[in-house]
C-alpha positions in Angstrom: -57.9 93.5 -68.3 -60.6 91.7 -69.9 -62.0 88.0 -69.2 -59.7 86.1 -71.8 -56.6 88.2 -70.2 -57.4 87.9 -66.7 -58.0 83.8 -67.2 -54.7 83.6 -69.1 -52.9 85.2 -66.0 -54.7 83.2 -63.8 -53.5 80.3 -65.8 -50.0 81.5 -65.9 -49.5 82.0 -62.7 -51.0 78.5 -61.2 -48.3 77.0 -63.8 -45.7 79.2 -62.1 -46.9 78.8 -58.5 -46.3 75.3 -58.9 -42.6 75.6 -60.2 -42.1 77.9 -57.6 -43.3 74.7 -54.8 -40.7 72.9 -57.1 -37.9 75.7 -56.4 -38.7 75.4 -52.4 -38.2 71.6 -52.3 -35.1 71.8 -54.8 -33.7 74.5 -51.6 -34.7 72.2 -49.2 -33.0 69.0 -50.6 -29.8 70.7 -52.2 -29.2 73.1 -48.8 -28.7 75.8 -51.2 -29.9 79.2 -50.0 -31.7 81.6 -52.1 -32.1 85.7 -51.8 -33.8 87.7 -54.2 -34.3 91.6 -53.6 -37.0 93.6 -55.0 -35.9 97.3 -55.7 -37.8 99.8 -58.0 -39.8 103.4 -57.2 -42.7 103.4 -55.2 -45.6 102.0 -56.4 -43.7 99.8 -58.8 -45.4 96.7 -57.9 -43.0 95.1 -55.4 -45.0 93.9 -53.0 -47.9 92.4 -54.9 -45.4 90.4 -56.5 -43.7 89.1 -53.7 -47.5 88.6 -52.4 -47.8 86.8 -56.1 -44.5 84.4 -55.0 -45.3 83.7 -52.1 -48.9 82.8 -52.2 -48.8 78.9 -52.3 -45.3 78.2 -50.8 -44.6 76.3 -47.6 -44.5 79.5 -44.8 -41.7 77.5 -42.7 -39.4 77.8 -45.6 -39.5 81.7 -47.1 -39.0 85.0 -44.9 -39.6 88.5 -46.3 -38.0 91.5 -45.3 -39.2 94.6 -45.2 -37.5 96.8 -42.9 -38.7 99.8 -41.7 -36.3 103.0 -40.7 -33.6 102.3 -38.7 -33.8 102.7 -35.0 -31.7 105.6 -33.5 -29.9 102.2 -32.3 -29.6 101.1 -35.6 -28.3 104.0 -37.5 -24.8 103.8 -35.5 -24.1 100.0 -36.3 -22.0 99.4 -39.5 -24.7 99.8 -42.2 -25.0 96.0 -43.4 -25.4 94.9 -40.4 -29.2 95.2 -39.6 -29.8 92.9 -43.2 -27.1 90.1 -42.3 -29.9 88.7 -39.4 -32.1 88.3 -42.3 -30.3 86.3 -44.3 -31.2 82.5 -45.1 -30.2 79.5 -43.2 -29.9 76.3 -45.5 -32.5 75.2 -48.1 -34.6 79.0 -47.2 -35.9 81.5 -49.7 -35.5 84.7 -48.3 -37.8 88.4 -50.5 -36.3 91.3 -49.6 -39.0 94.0 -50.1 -36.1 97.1 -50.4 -32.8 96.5 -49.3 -29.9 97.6 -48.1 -30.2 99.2 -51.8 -32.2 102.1 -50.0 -28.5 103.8 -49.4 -28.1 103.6 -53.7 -31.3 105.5 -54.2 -33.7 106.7 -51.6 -31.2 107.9 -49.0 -29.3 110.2 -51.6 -32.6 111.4 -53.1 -34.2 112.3 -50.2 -31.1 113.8 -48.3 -31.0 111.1 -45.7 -27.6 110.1 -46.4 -24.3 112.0 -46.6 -22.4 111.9 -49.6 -19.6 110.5 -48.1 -21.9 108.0 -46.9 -23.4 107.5 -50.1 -19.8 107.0 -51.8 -18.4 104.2 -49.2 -22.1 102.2 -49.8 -21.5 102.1 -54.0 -17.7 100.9 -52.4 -18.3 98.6 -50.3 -21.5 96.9 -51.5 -19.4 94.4 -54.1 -17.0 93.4 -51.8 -20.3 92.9 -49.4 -22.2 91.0 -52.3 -18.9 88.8 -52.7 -18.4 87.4 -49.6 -22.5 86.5 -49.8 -21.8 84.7 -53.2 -18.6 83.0 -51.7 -20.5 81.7 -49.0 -22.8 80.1 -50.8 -26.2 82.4 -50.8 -27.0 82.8 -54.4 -28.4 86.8 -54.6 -30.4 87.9 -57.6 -31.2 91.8 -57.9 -34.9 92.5 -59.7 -35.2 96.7 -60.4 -39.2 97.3 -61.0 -39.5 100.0 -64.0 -42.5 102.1 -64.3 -43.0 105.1 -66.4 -44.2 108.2 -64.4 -47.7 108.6 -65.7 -48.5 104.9 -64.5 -46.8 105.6 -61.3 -49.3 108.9 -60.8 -51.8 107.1 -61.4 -51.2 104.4 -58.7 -50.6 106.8 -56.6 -53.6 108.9 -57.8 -55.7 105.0 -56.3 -54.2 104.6 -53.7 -54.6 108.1 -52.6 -58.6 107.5 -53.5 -59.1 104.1 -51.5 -58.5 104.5 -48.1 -57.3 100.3 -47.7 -54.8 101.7 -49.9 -53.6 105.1 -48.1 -51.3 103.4 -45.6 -49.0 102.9 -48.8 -48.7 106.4 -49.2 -45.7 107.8 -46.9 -44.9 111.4 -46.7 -41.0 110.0 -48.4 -43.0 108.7 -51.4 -45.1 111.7 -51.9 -42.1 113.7 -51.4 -40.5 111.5 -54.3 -42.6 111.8 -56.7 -40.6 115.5 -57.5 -37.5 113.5 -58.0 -38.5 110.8 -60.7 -35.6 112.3 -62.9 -33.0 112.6 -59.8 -34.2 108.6 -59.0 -33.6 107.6 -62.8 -29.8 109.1 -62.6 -29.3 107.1 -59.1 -30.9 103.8 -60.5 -28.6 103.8 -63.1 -25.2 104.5 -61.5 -26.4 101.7 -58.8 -26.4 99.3 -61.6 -23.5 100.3 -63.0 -21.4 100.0 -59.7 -23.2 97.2 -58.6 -23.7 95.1 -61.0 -21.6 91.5 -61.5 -22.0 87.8 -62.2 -22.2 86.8 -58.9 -25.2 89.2 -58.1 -26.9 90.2 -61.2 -29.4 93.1 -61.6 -32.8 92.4 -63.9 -34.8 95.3 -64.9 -38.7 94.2 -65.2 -41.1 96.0 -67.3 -43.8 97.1 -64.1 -45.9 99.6 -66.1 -48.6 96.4 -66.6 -48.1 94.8 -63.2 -49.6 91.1 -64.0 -47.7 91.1 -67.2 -44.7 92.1 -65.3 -45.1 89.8 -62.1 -45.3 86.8 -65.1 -42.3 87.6 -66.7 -40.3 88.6 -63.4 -41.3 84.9 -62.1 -40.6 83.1 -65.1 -37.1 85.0 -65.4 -36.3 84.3 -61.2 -37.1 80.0 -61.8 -34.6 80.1 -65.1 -32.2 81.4 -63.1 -32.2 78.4 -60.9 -32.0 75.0 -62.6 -33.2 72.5 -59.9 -34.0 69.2 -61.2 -37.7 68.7 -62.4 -38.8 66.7 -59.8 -42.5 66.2 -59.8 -44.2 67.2 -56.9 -45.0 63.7 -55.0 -48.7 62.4 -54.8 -50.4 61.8 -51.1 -52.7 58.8 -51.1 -54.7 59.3 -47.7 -55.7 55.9 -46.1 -59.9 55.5 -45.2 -60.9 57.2 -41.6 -62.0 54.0 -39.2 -65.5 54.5 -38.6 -67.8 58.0 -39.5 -66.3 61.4 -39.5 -66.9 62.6 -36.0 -68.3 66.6 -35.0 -66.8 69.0 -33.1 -67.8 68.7 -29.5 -66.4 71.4 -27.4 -66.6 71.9 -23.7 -69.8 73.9 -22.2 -67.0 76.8 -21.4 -66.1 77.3 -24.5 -67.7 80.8 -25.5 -67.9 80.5 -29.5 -67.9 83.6 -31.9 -71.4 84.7 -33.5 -72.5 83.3 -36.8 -73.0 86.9 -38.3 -71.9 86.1 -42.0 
C-alpha cells in the first residue's frame, strides 16, 4: 500500500471511528443492545478488524468474545449455553470473534462434531437467533471471504514472524487441506441460517484495510441512530501552577531505560 493509499485509509477510518463513538452513545441512550459476530476462515482478518472497531470506543461499554475450546465441563451443557453469559446488557456492544457458528463450519470440518450434532445446530440455531431478536438484541452476521492464495500467504507471515506464530493452531494448519470442504459448509450455513431478523454479510477480506472500511461502513448503516454530534468539553483554568509528582521516599520507581 503506497503513501496516498495508506493516508486515505487512515483518513477513512478516523471518519468511521468517530461514527462508531456515535453508535456507542446512540446504545447508551436508546438501551438498545447490539451483537455483531465475526465468522470467516482463518486468517481472514477478523481480529484486526474488531481491533480496528474497537480502537477509540469507550472500554466500559463493548465486550469481545473470543472463546476458546470448551471445557470437558462445558462440552455437556446444552451447546448455546456457554455464549448466552456473553451477551449484552442494555445500551452494550458486544464482537464476537467466532461464535457459536464454529458448530456450522469448523466442528464438521475438522470431525469435532457428530453429524447428528451438526444437523440439530443448523435446526435449532433460527429458533435460537429468534428468541435473541424478540428480546430485543439486534444480531448482525459478517462472513470474512478470502481467496486461498491470499490466505497461504498470511499464513506463509505469520508462520515467518514469530509475534505472529501464536496465530497459527495445529486446527488451522490442519484446515488449510479443507478450503473446498469449508466453502460447501459456509454456504449451507447461510442458507439455513440466514433471515431478516439476523442477517449474514459476506465482506470482501482478500485486501484487509479495504475490507475492514467497507465492513465498518456497512455495520453503522445498519443502525440508524440519530446524528447527534459528539458534545464539546470546555475544561475550566487549574487554580494556581501545575503541580509535580511528589511521591513518597518508598516508592521504588522503574528505570528510565528508553
Amino acid at each position: 500500500m503506497g503513501k496516498q493509499a495508506k493516508h486515505h485509509y487512515r483518513k477513512a477510518m478516523k471518519e468511521l471511528q468517530l461514527e462508531l463513538i456515535r453508535l456507542q452513545h446512540g446504545l447508551k441512550r436508546s438501551g438498545k443492545r447490539l451483537v455483531v459476530i465475526f465468522e470467516g476462515r482463518d486468517a481472514a482478518g477478523k481480529g484486526g478488524t474488531i481491533k480496528a472497531i474497537t480502537e477509540s470506543m469507550d472500554t466500559r461499554s463493548y465486550r469481545i468474545a473470543a472463546l476458546s475450546k470448551p471445557s470437558e465441563h462445558e462440552s455437556t451443557q446444552w451447546y448455546f449455553q456457554r455464549y448466552i453469559e456473553h451477551l449484552p446488557s442494555a445500551g452494550e456492544f458486544v464482537l464476537f470473534d467466532r461464535s457459536w457458528y464454529n458448530r456450522a463450519v469448523v466442528e464438521p470440518a475438522m470431525g469435532f462434531c457428530s453429524k447428528d450434532e451438526y444437523k440439530a445446530f443448523l435446526d435449532a440455531v433460527p429458533t435460537f437467533e429468534k428468541l435473541l431478536a424478540d428480546d430485543g438484541i439486534i444480531l448482525l452476521k459478517y462472513w470474512l471471504a478470502v481467496d486461498q492464495e491470499e490466505q497461504e500467504e498470511r499464513f506463509n507471515q505469520r508462520a515467518e514472524n514469530p509475534l505472529k506464530r501464536w496465530k497459527l493452531s495445529p486446527v488451522d494448519t490442519a484446515a488449510r487441506q479443507k478450503y473446498t470442504e469449508i466453502g460447501k459448509l459456509r454456504d449451507t450455513m447461510i442458507k439455513h441460517t440466514d433471515a431478516k431478523h439476523a442477517p449474514w454479510f459476506v465482506v470482501d477480506f482478500n485486501d484487509q484495510k479495504r475490507g475492514r472500511v467497507n465492513l465498518i461502513r456497512h455495520l453503522l448503516q445498519q443502525l440508524p441512530f440519530d446524528d447527534e454530534p459528539i458534545a464539546e468539553v470546555e475544561l475550566s483554568a487549574l487554580k494556581g501552577k501545575p503541580a509535580h509528582e511528589h511521591v513518597t521516599d518508598k516508592a521504588v520507581w522503574v528505570p528510565d531505560t528508553f
